[in-house]
PDB file of N, CA, C and O in Angstrom:
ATOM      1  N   UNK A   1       0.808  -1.182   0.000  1.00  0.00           N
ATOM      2  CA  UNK A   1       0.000   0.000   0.000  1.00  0.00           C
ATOM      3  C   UNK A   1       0.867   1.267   0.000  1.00  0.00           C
ATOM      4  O   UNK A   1       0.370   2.238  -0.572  1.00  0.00           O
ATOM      5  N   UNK A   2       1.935   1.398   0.483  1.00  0.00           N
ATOM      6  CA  UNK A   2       3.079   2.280   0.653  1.00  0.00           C
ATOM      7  C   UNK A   2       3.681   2.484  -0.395  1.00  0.00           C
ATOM      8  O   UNK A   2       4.186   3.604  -0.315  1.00  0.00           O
ATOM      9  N   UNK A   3       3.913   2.005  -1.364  1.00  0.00           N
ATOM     10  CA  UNK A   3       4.412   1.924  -2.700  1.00  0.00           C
ATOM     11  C   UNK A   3       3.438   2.642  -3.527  1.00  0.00           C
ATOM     12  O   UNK A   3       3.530   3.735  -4.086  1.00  0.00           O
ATOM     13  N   UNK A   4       2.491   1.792  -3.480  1.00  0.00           N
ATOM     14  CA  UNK A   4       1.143   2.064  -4.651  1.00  0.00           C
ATOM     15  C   UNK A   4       0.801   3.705  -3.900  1.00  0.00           C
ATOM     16  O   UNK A   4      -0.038   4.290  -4.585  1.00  0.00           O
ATOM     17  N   UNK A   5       1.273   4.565  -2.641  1.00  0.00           N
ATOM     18  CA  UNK A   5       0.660   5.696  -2.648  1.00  0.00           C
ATOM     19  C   UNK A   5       1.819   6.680  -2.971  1.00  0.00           C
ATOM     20  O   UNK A   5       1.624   7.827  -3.375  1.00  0.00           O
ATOM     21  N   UNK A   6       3.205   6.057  -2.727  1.00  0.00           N
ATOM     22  CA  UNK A   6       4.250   6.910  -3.159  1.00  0.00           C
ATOM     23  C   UNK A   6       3.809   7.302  -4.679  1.00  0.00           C
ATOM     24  O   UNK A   6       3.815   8.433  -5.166  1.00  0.00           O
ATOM     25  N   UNK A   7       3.451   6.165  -5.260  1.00  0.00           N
ATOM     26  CA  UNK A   7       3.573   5.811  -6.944  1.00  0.00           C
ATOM     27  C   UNK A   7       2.691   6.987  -7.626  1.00  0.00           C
ATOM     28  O   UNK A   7       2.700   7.536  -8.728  1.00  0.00           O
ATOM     29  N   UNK A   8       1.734   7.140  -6.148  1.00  0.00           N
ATOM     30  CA  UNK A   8      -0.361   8.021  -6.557  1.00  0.00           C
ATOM     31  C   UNK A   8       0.365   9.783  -6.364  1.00  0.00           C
ATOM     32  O   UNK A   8      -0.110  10.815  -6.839  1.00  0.00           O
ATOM     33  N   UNK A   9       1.462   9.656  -5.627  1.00  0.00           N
ATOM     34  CA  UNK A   9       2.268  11.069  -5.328  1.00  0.00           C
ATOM     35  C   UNK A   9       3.011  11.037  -6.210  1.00  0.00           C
ATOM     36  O   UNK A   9       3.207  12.201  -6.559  1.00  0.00           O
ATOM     37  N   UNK A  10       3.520  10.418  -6.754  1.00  0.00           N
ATOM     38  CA  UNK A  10       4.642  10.728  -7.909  1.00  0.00           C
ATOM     39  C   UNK A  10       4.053  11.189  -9.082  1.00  0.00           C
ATOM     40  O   UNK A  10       4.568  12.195  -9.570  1.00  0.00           O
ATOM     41  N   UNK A  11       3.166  10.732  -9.611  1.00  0.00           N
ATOM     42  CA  UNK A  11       2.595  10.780 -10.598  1.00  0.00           C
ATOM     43  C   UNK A  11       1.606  12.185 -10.217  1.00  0.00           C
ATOM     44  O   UNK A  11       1.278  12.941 -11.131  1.00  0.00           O
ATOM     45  N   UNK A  12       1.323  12.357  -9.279  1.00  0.00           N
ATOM     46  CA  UNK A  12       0.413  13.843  -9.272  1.00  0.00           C
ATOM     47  C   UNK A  12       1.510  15.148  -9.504  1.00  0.00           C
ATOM     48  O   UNK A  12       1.188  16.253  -9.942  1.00  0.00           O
ATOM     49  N   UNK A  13       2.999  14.690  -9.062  1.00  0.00           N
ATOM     50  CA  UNK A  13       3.952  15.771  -9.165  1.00  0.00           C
ATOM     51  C   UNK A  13       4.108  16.207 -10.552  1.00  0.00           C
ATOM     52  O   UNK A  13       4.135  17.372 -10.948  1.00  0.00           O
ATOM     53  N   UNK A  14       4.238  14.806 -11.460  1.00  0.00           N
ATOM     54  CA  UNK A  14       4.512  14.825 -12.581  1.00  0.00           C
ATOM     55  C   UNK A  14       3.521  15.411 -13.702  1.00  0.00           C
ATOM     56  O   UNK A  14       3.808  16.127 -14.661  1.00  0.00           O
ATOM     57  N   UNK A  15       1.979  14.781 -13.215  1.00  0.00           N
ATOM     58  CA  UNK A  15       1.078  15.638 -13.937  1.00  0.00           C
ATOM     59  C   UNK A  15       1.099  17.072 -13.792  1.00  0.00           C
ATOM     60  O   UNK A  15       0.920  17.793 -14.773  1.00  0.00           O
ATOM     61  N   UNK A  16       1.345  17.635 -12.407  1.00  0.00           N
ATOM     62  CA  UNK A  16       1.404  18.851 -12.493  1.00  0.00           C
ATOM     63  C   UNK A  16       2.591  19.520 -13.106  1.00  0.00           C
ATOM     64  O   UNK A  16       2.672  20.675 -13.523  1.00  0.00           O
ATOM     65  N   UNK A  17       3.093  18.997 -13.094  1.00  0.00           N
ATOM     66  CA  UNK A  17       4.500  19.315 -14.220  1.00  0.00           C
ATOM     67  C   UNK A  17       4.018  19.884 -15.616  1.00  0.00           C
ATOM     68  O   UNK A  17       4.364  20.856 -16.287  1.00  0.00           O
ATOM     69  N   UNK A  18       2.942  18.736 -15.804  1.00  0.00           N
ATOM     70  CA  UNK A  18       2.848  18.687 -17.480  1.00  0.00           C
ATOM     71  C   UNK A  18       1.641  19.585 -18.000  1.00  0.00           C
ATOM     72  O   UNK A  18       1.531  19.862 -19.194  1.00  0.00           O
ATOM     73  N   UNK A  19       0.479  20.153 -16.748  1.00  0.00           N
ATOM     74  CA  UNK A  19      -0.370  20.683 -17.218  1.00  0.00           C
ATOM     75  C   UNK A  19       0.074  22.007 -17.433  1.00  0.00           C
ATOM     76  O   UNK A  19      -0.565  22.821 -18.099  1.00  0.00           O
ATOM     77  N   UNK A  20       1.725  22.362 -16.594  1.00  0.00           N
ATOM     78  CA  UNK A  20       1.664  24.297 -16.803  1.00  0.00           C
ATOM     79  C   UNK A  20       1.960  24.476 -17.758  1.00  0.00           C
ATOM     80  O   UNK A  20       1.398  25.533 -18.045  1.00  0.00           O
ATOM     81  N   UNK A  21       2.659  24.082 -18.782  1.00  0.00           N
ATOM     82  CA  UNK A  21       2.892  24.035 -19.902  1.00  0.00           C
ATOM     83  C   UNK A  21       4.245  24.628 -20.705  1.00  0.00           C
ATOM     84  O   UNK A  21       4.537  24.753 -21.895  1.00  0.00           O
ATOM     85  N   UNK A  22       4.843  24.896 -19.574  1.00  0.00           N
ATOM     86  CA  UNK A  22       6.303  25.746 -19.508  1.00  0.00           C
ATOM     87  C   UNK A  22       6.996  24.546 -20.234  1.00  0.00           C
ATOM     88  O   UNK A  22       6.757  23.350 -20.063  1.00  0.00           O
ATOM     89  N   UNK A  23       8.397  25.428 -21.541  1.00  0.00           N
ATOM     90  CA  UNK A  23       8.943  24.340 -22.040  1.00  0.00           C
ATOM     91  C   UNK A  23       9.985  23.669 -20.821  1.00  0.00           C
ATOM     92  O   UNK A  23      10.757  22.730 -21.013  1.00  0.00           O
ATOM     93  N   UNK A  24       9.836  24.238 -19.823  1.00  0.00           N
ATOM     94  CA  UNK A  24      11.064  23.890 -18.849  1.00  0.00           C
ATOM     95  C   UNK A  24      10.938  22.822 -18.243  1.00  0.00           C
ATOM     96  O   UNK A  24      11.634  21.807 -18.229  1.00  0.00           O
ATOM     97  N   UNK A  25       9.609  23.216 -17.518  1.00  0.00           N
ATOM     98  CA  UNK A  25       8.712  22.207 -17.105  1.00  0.00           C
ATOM     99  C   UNK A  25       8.345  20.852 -17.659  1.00  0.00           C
ATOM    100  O   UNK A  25       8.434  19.763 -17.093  1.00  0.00           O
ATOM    101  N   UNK A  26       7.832  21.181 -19.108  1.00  0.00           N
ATOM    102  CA  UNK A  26       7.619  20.114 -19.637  1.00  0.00           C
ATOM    103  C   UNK A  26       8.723  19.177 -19.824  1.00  0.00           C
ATOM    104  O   UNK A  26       8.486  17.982 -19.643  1.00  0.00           O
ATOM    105  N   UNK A  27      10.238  19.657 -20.257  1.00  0.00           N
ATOM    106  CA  UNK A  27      11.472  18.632 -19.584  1.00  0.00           C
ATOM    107  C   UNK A  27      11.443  18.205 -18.430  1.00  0.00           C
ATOM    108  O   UNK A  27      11.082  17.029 -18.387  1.00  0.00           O
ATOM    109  N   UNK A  28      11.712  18.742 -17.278  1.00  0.00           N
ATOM    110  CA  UNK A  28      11.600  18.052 -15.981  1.00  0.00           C
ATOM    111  C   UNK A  28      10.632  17.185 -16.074  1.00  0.00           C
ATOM    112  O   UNK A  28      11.008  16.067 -15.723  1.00  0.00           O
ATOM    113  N   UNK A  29       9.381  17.242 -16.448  1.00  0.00           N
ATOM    114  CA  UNK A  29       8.196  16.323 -16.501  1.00  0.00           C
ATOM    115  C   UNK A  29       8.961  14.736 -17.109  1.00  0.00           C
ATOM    116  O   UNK A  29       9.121  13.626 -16.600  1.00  0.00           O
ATOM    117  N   UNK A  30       9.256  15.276 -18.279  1.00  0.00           N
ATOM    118  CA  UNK A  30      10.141  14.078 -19.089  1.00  0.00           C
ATOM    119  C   UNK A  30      11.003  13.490 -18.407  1.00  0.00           C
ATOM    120  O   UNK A  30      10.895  12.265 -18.347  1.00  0.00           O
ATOM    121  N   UNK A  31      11.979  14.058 -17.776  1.00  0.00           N
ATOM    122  CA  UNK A  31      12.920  13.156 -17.127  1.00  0.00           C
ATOM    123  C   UNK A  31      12.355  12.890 -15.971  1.00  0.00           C
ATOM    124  O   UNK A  31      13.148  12.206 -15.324  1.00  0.00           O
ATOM    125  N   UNK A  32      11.298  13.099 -15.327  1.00  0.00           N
ATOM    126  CA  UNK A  32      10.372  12.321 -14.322  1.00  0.00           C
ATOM    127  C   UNK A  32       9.979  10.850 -14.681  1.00  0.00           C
ATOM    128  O   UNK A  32      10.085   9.759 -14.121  1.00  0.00           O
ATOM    129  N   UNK A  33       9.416  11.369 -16.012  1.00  0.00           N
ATOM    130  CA  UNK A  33       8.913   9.848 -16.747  1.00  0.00           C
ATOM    131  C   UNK A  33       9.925   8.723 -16.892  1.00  0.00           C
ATOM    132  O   UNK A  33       9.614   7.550 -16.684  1.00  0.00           O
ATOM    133  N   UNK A  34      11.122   9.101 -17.247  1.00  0.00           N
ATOM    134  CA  UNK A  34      12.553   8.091 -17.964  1.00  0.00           C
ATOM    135  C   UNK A  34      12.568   7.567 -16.213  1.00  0.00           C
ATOM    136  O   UNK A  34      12.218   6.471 -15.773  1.00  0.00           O
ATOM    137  N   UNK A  35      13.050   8.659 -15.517  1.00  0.00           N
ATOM    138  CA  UNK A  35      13.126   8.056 -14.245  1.00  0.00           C
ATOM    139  C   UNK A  35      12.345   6.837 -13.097  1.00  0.00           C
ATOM    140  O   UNK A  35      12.517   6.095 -12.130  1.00  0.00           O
ATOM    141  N   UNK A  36      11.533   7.275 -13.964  1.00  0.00           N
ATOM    142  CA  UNK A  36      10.321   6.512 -13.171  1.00  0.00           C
ATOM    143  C   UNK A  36      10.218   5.254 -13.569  1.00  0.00           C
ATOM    144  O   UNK A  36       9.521   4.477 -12.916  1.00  0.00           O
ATOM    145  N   UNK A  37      10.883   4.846 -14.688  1.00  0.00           N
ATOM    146  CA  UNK A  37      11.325   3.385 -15.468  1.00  0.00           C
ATOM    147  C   UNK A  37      12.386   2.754 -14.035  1.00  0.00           C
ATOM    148  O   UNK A  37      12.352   1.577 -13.675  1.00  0.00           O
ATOM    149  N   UNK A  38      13.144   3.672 -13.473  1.00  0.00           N
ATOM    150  CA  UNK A  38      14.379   3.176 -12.579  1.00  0.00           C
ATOM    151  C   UNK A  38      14.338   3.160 -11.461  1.00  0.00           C
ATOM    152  O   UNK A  38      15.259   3.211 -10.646  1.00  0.00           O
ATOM    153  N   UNK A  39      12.997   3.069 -11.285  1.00  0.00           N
ATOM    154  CA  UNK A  39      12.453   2.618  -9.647  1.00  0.00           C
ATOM    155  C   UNK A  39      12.511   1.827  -9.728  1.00  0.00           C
ATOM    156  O   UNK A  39      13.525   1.260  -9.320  1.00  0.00           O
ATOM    157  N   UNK A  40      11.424   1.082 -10.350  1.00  0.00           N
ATOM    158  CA  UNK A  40      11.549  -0.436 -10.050  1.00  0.00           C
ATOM    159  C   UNK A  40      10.861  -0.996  -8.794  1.00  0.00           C
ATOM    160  O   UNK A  40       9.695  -1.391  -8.807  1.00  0.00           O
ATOM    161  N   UNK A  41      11.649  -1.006  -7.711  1.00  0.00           N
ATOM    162  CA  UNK A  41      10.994  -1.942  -6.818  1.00  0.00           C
ATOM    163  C   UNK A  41      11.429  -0.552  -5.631  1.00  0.00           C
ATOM    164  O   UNK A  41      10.849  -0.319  -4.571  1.00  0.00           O
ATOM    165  N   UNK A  42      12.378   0.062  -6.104  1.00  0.00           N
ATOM    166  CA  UNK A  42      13.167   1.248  -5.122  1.00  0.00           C
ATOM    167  C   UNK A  42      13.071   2.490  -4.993  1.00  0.00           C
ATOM    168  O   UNK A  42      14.021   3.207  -5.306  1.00  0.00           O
ATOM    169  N   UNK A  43      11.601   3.143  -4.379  1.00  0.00           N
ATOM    170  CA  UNK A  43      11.312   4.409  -4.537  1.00  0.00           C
ATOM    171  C   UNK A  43      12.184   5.170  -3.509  1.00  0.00           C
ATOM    172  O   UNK A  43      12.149   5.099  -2.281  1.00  0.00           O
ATOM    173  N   UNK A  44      12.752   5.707  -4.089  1.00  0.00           N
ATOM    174  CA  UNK A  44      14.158   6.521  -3.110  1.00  0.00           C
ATOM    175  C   UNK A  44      14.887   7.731  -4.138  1.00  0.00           C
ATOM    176  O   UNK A  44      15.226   7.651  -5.319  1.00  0.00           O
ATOM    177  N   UNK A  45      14.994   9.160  -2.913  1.00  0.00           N
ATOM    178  CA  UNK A  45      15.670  10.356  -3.679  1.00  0.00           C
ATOM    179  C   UNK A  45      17.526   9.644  -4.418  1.00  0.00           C
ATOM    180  O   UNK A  45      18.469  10.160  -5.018  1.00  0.00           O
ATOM    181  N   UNK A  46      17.263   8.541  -4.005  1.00  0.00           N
ATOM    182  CA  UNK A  46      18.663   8.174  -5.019  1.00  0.00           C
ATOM    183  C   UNK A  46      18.457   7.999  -6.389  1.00  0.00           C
ATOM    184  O   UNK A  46      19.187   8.377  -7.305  1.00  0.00           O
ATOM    185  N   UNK A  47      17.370   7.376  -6.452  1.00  0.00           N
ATOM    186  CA  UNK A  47      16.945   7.372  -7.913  1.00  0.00           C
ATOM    187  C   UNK A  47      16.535   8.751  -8.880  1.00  0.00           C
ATOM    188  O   UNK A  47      16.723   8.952 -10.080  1.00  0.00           O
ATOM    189  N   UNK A  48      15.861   9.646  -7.768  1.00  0.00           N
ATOM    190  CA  UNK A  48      15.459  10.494  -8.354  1.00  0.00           C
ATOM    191  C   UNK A  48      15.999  12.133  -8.504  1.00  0.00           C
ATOM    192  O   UNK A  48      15.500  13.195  -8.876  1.00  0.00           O
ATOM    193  N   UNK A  49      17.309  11.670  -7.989  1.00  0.00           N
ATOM    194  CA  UNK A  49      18.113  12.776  -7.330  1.00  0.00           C
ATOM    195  C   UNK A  49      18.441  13.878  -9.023  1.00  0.00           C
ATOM    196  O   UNK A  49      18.530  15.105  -9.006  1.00  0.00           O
ATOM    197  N   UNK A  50      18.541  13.137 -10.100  1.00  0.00           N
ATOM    198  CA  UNK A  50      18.728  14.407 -11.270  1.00  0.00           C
ATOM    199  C   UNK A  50      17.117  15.107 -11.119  1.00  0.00           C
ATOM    200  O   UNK A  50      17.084  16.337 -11.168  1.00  0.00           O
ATOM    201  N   UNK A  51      15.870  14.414 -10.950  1.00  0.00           N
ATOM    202  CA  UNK A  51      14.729  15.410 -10.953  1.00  0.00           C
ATOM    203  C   UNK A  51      15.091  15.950  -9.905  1.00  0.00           C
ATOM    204  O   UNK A  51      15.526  17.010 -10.354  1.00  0.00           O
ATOM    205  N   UNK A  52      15.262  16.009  -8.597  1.00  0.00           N
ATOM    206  CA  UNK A  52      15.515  17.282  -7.345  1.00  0.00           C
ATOM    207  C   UNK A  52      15.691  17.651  -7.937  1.00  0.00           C
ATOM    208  O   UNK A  52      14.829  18.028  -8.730  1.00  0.00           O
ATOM    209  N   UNK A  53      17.618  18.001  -8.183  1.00  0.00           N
ATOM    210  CA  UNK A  53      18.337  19.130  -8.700  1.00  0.00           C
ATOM    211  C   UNK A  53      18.018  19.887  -9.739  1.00  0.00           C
ATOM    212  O   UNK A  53      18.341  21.075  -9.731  1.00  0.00           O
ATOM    213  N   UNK A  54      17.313  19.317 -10.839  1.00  0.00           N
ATOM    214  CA  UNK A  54      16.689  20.170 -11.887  1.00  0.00           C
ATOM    215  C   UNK A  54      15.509  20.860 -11.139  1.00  0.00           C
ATOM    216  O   UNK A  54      15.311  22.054 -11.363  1.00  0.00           O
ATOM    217  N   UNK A  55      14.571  20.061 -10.109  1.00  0.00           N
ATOM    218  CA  UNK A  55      13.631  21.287 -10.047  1.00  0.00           C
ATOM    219  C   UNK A  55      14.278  22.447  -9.233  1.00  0.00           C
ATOM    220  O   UNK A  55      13.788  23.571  -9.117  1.00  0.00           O
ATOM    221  N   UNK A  56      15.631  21.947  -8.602  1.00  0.00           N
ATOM    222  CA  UNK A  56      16.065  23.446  -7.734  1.00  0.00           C
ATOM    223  C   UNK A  56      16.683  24.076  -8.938  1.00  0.00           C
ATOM    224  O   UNK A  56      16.241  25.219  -9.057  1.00  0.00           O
ATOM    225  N   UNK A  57      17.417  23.812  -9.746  1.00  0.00           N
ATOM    226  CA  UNK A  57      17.333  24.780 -10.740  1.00  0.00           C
ATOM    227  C   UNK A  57      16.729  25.645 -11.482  1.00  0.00           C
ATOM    228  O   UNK A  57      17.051  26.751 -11.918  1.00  0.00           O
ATOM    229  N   UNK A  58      15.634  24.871 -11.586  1.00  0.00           N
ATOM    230  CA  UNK A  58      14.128  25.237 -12.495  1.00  0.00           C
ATOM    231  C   UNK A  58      13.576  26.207 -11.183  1.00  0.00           C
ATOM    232  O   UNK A  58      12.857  27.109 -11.611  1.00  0.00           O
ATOM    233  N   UNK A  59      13.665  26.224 -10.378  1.00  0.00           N
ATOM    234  CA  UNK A  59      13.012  27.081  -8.664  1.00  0.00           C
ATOM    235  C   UNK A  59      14.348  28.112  -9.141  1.00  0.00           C
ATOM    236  O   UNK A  59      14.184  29.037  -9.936  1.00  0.00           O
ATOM    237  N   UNK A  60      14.972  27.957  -8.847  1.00  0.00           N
ATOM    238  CA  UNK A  60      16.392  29.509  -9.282  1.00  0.00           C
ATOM    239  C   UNK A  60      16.139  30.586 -10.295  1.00  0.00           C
ATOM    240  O   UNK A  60      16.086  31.814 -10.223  1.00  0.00           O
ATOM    241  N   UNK A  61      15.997  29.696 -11.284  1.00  0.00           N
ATOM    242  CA  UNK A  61      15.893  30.001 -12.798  1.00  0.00           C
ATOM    243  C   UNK A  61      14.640  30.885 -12.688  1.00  0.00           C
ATOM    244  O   UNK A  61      14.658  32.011 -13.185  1.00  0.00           O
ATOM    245  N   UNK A  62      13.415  30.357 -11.972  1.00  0.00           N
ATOM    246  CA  UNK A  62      12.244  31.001 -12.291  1.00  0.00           C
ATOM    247  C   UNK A  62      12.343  32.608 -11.586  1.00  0.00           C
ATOM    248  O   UNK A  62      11.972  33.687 -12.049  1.00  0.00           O
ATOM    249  N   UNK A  63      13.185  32.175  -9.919  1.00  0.00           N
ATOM    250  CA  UNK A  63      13.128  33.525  -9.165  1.00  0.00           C
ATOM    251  C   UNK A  63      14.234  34.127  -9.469  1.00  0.00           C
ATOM    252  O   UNK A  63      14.291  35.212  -8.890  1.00  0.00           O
ATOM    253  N   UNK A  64      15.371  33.858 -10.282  1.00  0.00           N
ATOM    254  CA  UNK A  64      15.966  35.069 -11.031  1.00  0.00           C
ATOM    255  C   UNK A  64      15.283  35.889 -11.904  1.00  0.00           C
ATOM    256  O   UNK A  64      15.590  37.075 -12.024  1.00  0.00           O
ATOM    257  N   UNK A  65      13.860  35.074 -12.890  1.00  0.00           N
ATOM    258  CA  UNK A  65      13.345  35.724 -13.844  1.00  0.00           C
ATOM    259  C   UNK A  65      12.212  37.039 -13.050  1.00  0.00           C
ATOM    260  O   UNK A  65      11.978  38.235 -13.225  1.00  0.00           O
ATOM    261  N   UNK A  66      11.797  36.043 -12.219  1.00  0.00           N
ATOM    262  CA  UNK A  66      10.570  37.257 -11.581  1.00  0.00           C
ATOM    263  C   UNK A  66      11.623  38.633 -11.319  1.00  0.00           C
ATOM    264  O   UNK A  66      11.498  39.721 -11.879  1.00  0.00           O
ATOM    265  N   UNK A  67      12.689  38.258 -10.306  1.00  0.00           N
ATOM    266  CA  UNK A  67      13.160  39.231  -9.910  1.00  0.00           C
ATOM    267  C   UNK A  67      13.504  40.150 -10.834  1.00  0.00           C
ATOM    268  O   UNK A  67      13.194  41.290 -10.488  1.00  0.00           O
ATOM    269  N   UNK A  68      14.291  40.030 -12.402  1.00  0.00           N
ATOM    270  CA  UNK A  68      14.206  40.728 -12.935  1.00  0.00           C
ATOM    271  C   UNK A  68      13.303  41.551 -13.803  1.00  0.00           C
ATOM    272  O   UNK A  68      13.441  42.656 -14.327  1.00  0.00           O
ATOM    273  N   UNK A  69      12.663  40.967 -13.796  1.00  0.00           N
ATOM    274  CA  UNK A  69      10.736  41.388 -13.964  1.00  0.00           C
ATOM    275  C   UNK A  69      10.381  42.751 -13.317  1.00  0.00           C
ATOM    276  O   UNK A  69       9.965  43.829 -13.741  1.00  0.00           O
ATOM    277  N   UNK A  70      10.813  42.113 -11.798  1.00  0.00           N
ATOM    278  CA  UNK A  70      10.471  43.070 -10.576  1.00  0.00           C
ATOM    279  C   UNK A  70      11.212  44.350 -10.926  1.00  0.00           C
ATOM    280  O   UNK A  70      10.594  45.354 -11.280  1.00  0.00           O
ATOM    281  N   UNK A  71      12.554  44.315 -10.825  1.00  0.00           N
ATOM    282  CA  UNK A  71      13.555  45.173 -11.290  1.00  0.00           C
ATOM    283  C   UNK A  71      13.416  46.449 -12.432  1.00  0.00           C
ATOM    284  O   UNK A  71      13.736  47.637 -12.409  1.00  0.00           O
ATOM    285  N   UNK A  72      12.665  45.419 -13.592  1.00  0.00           N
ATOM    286  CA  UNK A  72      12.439  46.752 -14.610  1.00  0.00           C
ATOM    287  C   UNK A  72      11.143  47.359 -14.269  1.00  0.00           C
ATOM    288  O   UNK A  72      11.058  48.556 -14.544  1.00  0.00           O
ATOM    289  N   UNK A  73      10.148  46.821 -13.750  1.00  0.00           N
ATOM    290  CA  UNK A  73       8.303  47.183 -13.740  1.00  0.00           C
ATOM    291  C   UNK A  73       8.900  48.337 -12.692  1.00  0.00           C
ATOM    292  O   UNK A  73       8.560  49.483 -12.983  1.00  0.00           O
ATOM    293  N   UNK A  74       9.537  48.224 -11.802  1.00  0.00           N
ATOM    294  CA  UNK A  74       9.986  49.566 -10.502  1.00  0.00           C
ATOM    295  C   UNK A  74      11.120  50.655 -11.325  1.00  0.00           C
ATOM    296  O   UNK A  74      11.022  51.882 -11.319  1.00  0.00           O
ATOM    297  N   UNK A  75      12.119  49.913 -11.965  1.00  0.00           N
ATOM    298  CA  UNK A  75      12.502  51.396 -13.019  1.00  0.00           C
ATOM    299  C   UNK A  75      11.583  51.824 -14.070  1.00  0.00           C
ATOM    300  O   UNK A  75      11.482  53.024 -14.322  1.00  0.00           O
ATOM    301  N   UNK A  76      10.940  50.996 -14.671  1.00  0.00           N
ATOM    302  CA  UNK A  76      10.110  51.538 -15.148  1.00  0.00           C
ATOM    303  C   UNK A  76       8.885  52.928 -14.478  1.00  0.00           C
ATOM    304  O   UNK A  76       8.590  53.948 -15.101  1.00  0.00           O
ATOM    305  N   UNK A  77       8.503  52.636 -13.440  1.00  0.00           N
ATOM    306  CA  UNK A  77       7.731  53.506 -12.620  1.00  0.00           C
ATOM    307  C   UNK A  77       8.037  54.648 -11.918  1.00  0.00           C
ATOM    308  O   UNK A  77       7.368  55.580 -11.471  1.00  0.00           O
ATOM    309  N   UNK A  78       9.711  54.234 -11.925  1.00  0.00           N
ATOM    310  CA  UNK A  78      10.420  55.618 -11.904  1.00  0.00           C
ATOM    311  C   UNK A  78      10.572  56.826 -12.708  1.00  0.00           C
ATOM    312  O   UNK A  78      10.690  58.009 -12.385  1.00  0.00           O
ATOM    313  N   UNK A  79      10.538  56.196 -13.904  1.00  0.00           N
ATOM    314  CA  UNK A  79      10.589  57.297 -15.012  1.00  0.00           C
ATOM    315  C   UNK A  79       9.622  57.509 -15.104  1.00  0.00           C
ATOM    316  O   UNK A  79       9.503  58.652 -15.546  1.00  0.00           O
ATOM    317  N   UNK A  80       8.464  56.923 -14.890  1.00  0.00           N
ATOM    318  CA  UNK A  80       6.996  57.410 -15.104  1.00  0.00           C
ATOM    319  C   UNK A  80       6.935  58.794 -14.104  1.00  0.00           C
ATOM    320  O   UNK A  80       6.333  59.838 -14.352  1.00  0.00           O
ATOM    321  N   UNK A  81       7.725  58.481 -12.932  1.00  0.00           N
ATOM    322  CA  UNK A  81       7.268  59.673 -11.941  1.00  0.00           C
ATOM    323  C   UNK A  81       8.014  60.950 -11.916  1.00  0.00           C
ATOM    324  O   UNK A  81       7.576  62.015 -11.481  1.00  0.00           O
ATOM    325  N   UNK A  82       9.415  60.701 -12.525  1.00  0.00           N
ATOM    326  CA  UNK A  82      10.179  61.634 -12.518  1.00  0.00           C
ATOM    327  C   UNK A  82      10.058  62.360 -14.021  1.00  0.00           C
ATOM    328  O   UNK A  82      10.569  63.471 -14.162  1.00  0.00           O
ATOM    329  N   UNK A  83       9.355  61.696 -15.172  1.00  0.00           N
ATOM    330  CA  UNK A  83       9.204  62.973 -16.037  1.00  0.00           C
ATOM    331  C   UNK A  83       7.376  62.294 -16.430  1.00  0.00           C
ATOM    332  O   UNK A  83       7.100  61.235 -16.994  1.00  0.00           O
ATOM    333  N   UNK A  84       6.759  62.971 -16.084  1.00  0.00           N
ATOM    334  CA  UNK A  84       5.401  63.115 -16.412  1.00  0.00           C
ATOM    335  C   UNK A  84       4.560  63.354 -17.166  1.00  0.00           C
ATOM    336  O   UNK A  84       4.523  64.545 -17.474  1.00  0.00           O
ATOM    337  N   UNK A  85       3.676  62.601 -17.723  1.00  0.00           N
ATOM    338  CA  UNK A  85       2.927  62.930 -18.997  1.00  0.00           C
ATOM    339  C   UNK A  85       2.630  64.230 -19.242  1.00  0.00           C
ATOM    340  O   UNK A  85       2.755  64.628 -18.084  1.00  0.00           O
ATOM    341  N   UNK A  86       2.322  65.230 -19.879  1.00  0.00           N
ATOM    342  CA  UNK A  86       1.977  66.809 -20.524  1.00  0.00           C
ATOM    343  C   UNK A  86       0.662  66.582 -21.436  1.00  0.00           C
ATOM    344  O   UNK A  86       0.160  67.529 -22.041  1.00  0.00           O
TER     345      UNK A  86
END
């Protein structure tokens, strides 16, 4: 029963992987799948240790992007305030 619910969690990670639709995402999703051939009988972060590290990458990657997001939308609003529409 412990297996079969790891298996019901793995697979919900992975769907959610695949519904956001990010091309990034949708890799990690993929190498979820290949991985998931190499369980086997052995559900353990040893097996699955390249998906971690890609999603902490893919987690980096995303909050470098916001942040620079953040970065221009606030210079941007600067210049809005310091020279003003006429």
């Amino acid at each position: 029963m412990c297996a079969a619910l790891l298996m019901a969690i793995w697979v919900s990670i992975l769907a959610r992987f695949d519904l956001r639709g990010d091309p990034a995402r949708l890799i990690l999703c993929t190498v979820g799948m290949i991985l998931t051939f190499n369980m086997g009988r052995d559900i353990t972060l040893f097996v699955l240790y390249p998906f971690v590290f890609g999603f902490m990458l893919l987690l980096a990657f995303e909050w470098q992007q916001k942040k620079k997001i953040a970065q221009n939308v606030s210079a941007s609003r600067q210049r809005k305030r310091t020279f003003p529409a006429r």
